[in-house]
DRENDO-675707 format. One record per residue (C-alpha): residue in three letters; residue number from 1; x, y, z. Coordinates in nm, 2 decimals. Layout:
<atoms>
   vexvex   marke       px       py       pz
      ALA     NUM        X        Y        Z
...
</atoms>
This chain:
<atoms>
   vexvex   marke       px       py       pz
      UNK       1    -0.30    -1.66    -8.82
      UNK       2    -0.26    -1.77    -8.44
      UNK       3    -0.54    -2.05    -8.51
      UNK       4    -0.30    -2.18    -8.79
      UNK       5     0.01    -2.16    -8.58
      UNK       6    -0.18    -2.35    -8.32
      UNK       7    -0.29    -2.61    -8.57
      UNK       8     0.07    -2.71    -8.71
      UNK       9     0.28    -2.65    -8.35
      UNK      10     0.02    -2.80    -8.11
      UNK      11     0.02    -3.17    -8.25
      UNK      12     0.37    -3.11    -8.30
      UNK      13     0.42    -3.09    -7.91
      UNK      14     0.15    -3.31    -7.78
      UNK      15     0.33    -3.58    -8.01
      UNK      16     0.73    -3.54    -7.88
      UNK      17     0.54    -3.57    -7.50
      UNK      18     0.33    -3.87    -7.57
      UNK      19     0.66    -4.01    -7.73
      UNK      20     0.89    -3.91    -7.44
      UNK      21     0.66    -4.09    -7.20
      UNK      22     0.59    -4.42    -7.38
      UNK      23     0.99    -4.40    -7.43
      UNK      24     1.03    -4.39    -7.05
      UNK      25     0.80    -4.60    -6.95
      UNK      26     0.92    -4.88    -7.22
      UNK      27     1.25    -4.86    -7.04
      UNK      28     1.14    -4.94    -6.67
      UNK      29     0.89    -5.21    -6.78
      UNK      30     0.91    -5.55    -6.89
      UNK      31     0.92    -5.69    -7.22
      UNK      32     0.64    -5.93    -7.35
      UNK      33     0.74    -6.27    -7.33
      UNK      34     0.63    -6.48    -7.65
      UNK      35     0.49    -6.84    -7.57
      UNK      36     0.56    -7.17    -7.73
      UNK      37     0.45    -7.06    -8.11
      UNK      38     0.30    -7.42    -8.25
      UNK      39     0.37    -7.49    -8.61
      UNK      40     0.17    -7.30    -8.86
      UNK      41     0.19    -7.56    -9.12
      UNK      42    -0.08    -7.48    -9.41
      UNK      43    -0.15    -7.18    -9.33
      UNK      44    -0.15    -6.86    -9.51
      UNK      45    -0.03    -6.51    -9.42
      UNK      46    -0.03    -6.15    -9.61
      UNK      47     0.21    -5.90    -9.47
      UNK      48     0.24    -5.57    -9.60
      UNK      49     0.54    -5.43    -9.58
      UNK      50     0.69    -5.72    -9.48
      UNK      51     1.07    -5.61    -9.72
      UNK      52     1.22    -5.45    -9.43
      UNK      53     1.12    -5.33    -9.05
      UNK      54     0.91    -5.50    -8.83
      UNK      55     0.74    -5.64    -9.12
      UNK      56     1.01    -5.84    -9.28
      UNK      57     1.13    -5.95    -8.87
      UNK      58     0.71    -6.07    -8.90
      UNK      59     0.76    -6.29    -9.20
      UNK      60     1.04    -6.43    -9.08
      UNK      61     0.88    -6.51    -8.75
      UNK      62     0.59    -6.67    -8.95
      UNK      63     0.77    -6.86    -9.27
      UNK      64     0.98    -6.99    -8.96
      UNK      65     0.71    -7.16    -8.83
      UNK      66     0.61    -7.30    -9.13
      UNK      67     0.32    -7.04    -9.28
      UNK      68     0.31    -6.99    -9.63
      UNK      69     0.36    -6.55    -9.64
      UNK      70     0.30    -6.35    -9.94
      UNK      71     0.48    -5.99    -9.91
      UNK      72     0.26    -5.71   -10.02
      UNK      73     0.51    -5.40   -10.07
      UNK      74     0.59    -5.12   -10.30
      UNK      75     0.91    -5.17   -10.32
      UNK      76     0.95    -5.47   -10.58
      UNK      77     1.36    -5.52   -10.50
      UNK      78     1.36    -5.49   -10.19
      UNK      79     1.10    -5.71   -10.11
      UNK      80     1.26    -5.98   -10.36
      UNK      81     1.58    -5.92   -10.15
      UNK      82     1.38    -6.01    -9.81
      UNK      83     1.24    -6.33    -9.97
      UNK      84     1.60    -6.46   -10.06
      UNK      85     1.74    -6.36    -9.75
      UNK      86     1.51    -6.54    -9.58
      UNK      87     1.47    -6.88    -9.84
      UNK      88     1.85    -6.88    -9.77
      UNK      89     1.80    -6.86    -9.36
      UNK      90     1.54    -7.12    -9.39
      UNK      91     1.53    -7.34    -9.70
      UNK      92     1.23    -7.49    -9.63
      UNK      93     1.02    -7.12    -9.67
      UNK      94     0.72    -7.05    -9.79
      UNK      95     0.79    -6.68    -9.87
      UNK      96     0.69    -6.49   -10.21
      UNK      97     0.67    -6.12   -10.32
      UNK      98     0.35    -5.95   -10.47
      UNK      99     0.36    -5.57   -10.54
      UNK     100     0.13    -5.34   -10.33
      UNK     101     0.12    -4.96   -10.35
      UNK     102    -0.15    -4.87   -10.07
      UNK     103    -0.11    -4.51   -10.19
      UNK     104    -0.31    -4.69   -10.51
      UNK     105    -0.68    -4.78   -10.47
      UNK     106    -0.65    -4.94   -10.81
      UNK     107    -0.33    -5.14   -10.70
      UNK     108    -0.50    -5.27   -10.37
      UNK     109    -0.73    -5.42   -10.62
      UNK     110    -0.50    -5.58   -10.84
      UNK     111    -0.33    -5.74   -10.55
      UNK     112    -0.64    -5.88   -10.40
      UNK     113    -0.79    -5.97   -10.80
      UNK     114    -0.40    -6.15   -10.79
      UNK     115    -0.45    -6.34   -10.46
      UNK     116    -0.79    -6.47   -10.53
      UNK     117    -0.71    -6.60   -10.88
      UNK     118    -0.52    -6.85   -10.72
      UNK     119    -0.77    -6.96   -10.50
      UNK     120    -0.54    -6.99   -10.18
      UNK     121    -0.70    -6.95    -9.78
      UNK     122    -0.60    -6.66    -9.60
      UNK     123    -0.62    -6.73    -9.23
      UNK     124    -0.32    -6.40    -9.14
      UNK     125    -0.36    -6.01    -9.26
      UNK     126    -0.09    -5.83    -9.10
      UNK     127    -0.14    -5.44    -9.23
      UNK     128     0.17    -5.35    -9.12
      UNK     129     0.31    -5.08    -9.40
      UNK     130     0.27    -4.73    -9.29
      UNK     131     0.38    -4.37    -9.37
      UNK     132     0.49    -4.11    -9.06
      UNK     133     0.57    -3.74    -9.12
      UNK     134     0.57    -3.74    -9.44
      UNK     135     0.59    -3.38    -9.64
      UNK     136     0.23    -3.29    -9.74
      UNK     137     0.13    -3.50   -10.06
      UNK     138    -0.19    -3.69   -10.22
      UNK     139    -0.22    -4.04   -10.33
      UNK     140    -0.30    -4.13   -10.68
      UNK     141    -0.68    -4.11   -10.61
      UNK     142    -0.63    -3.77   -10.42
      UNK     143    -0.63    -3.88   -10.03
      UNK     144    -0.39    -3.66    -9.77
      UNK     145    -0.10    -3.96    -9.79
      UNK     146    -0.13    -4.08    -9.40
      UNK     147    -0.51    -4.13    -9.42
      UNK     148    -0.49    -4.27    -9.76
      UNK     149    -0.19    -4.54    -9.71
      UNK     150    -0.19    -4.57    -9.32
      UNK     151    -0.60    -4.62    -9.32
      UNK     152    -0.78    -4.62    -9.65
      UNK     153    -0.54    -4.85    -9.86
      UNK     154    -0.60    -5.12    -9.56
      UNK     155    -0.94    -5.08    -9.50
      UNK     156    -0.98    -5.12    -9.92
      UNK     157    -0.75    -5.46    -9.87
      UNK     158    -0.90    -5.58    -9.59
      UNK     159    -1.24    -5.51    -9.68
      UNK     160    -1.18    -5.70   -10.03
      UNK     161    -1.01    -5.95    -9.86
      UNK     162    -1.29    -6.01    -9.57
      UNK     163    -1.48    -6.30    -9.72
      UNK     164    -1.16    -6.52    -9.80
      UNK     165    -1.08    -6.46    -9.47
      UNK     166    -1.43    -6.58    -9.30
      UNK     167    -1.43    -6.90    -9.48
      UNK     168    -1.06    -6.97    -9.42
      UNK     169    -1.15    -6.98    -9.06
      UNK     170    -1.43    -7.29    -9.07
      UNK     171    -1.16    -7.52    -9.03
      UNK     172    -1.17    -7.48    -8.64
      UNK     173    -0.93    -7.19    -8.65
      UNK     174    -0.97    -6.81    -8.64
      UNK     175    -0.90    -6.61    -8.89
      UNK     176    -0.73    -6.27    -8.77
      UNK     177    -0.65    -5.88    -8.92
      UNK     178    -0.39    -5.76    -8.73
      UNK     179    -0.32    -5.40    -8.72
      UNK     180     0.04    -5.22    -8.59
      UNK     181    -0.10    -4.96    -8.49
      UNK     182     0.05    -4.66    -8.26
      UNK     183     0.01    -4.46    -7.94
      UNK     184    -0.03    -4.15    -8.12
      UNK     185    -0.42    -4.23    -8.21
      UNK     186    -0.45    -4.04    -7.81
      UNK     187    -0.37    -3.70    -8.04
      UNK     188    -0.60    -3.83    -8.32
      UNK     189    -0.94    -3.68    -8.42
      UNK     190    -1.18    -3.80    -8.71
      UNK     191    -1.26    -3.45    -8.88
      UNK     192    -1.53    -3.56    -9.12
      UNK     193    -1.54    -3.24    -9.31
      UNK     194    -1.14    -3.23    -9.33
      UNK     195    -1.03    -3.57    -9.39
      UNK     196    -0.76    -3.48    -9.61
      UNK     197    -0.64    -3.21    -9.35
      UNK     198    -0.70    -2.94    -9.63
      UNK     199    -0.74    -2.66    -9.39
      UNK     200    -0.44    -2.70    -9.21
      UNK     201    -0.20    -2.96    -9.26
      UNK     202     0.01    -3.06    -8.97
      UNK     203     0.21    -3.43    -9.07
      UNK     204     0.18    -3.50    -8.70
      UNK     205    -0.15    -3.46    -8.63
      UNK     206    -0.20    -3.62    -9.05
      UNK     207     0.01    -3.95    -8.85
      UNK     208    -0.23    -3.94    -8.60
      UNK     209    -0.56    -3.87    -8.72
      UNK     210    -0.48    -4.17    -8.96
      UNK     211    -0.45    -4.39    -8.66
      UNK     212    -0.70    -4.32    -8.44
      UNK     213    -0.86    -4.43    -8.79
      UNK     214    -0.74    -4.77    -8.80
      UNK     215    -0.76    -4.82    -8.47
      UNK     216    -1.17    -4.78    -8.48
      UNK     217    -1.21    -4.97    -8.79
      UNK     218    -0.99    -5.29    -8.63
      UNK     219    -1.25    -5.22    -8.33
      UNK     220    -1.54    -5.24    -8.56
      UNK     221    -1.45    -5.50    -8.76
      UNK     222    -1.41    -5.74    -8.46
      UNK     223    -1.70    -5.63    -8.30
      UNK     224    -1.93    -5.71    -8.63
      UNK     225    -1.70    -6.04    -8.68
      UNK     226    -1.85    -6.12    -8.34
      UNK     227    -2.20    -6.03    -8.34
      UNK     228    -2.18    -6.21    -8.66
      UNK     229    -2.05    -6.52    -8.55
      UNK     230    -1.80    -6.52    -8.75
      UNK     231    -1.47    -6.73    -8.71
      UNK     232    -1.25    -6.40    -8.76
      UNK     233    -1.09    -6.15    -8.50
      UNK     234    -0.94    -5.84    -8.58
      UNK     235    -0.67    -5.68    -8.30
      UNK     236    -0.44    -5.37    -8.29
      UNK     237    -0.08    -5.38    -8.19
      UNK     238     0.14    -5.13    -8.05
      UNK     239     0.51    -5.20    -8.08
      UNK     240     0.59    -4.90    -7.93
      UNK     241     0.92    -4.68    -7.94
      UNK     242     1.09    -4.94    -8.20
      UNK     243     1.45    -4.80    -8.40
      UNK     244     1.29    -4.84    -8.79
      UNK     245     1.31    -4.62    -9.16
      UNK     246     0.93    -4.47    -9.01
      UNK     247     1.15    -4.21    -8.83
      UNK     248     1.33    -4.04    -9.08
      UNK     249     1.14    -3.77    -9.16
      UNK     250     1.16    -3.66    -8.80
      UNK     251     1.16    -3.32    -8.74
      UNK     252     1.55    -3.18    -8.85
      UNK     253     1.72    -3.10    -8.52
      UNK     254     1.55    -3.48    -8.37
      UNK     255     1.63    -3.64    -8.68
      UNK     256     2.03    -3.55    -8.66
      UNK     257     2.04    -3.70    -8.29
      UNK     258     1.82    -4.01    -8.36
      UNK     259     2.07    -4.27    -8.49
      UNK     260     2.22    -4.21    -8.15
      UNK     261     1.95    -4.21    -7.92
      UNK     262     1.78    -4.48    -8.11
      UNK     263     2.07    -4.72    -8.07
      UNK     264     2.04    -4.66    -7.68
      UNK     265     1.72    -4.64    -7.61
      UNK     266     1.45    -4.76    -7.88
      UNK     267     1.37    -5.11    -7.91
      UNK     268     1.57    -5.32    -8.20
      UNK     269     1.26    -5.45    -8.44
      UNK     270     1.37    -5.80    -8.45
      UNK     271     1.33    -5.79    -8.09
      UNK     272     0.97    -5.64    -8.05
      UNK     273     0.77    -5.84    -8.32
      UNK     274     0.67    -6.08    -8.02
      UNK     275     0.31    -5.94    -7.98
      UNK     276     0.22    -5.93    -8.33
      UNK     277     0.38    -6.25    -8.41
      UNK     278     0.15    -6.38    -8.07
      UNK     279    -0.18    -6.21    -8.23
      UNK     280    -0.13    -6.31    -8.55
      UNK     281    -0.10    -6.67    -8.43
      UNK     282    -0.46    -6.84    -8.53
      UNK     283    -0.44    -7.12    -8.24
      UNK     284    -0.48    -6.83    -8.01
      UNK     285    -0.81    -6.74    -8.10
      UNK     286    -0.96    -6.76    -7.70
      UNK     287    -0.78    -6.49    -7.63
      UNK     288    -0.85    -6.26    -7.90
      UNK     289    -1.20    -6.34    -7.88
      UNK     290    -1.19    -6.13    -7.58
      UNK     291    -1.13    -5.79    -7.80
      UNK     292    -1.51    -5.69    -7.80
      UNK     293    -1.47    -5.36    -7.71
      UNK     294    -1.51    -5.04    -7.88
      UNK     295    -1.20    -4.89    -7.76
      UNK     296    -0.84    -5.06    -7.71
      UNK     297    -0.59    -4.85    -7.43
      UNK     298    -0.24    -5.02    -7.46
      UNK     299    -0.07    -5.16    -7.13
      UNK     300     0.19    -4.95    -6.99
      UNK     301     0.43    -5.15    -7.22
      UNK     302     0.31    -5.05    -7.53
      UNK     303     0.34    -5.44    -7.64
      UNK     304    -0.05    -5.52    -7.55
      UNK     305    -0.32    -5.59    -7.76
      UNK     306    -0.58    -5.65    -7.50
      UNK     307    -0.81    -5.39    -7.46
      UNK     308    -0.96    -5.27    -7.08
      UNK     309    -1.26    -5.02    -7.05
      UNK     310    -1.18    -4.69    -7.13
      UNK     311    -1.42    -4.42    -6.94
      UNK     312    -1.57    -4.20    -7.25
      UNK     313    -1.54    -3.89    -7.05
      UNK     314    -1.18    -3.92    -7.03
      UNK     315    -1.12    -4.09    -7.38
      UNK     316    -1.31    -4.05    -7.74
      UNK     317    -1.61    -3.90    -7.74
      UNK     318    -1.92    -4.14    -7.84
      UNK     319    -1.97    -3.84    -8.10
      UNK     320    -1.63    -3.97    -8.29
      UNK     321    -1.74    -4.31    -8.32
      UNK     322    -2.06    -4.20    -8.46
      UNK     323    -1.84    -3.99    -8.71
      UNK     324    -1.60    -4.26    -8.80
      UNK     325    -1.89    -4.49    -8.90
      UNK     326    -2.00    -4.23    -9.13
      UNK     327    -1.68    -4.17    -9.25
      UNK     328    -1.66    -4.57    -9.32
      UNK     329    -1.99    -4.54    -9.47
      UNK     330    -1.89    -4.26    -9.72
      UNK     331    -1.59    -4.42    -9.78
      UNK     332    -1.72    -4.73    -9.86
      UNK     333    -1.95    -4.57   -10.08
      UNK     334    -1.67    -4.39   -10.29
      UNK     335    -1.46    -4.67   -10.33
      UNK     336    -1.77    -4.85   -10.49
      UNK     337    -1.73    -5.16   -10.26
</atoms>
């Protein structure tokens, strides 16, 4: 009983803290200034959950700049409501809607199966969409819903997606995956013989388990792109502390003080897409190419992309790395890919 309560309150606490200090230090630091963008004229971009959020701030960013984007959301009117409110911002956009359900193995398919019948490049994946707190639930093939939609439903699409991508970068410009990720992958474990957090489900520590998993697999993946020689990076970016729909199901008495406290002092998403817009810009592959380590700390910021050594006896243990690649394994061995 005590081993329980511990289980649901402790991620519960350890999450508020880690939020209250990246909150405070995002107040007393400075913002990321974005560079010159040059024209991304030709070039192709998938967003997912680019209808609202930081996602749809993303597209705009891009189809801005001249990118063709493709929207990958659940939400089919919503996301036909960002692409005419931003055809009638810019008329010259390059912006179209695709359904996606991520909680949907077979729908990740049928997207990708979708994209490739047209025979397009793909030089931008921005795995944006995400779940946090959510009640306890399955996905239709019977993943714990974090893991499945924040992790599993991008790996499948990215994974799928991965040899477009390579040969979409031969033209003299990387490819990139971009991740969002979060701060909370610090609380995260890989628990190989839970992974749908069967034994005790806590959302928090289901938010953060899921990713501390995405944040190893956009590791991995740009390591192997690398060893490879391959023309395609992967990065993870933190927005930090940012006022968006992810916080609703916040725990009751947080959630009745947010609007207000959000207003004041989180960051307004069309104000913070600046990093992700930055890695997801393919002329900047020199400094990308520098992400070739296993594990990425944010800056003080939360904005940064660029990882620094991290000591293993003060962050993951070699012994989770070892455990997400089996996981990946597995995984890619029940997905049948």
């Amino acid at each position: 009983m005590l081993s329980a309560i511990q289980s649901y309150l402790l991620p519960i606490i350890k999450l508020y803290l880690l939020g209250l200090k990246v909150l405070l230090v995002q107040l007393f630091s400075r913002s990321f200034r974005l560079p010159v963008m040059p024209r991304q004229d030709g070039k192709v971009a998938i967003v997912t959950g680019g209808g609202r959020g930081i996602g749809y701030e993303v597209v705009r960013h891009m189809a801005r700049l001249g990118a063709h984007v493709i929207i990958g959301g659940r939400d089919e009117q919503e996301g036909l409501a960002a692409v005419r409110r931003i055809c009638e911002e810019y008329k010259e956009a390059k912006v179209e809607f695709t359904k996606l359900d991520l909680a949907s193995l077979q729908s990740v398919r049928q997207f990708v199966q979708s994209f490739k019948e047209r025979d397009l490049p793909l030089n931008i994946l921005v795995n944006n969409a995400g779940v946090m707190l959510i009640p306890e639930g399955r996905t239709e093939d019977g993943f714990e819903q974090h893991f499945g939609v924040n992790y599993l439903g991008h790996f499948l699409l990215t994974w799928l997606l991965l040899d477009t991508l390579k040969d979409s970068g031969k033209c003299g410009y990387f490819s990139r995956v971009v991740n969002v990720s979060s701060s909370a992958h610090r609380i995260g474990e890989i628990r190989i013989n839970d992974l749908n957090s069967c034994q005790c489900y806590s959302a928090h520590a289901a938010y953060c388990h899921s990713k501390l998993a995405q944040l190893l697999f956009s590791s991995h993946l740009h390591q192997d792109m690398q060893l490879g020689g391959f023309p395609l990076s992967s990065c993870a970016v933190d927005p930090g502390m940012v006022d968006t729909a992810l916080y609703r199901h916040l725990w009751t008495p947080l959630c009745l003080a947010h609007s207000a406290i959000a207003r004041l002092l989180f960051r307004e998403y069309f104000k913070d897409t600046k990093a992700l817009v930055f890695c997801s810009d393919t002329v900047h592959h020199k400094l990308v190419r520098e992400l070739r380590f296993l594990f990425y700390k944010y800056r003080a910021d939360s904005n940064c992309f660029l990882p620094k050594y991290v000591n293993l006896k003060t962050g993951k243990s070699v012994m989770t790395i070892i455990t997400f690649f089996l996981v990946t394994v597995m995984l890619a061995t029940m997905l049948d890919i």
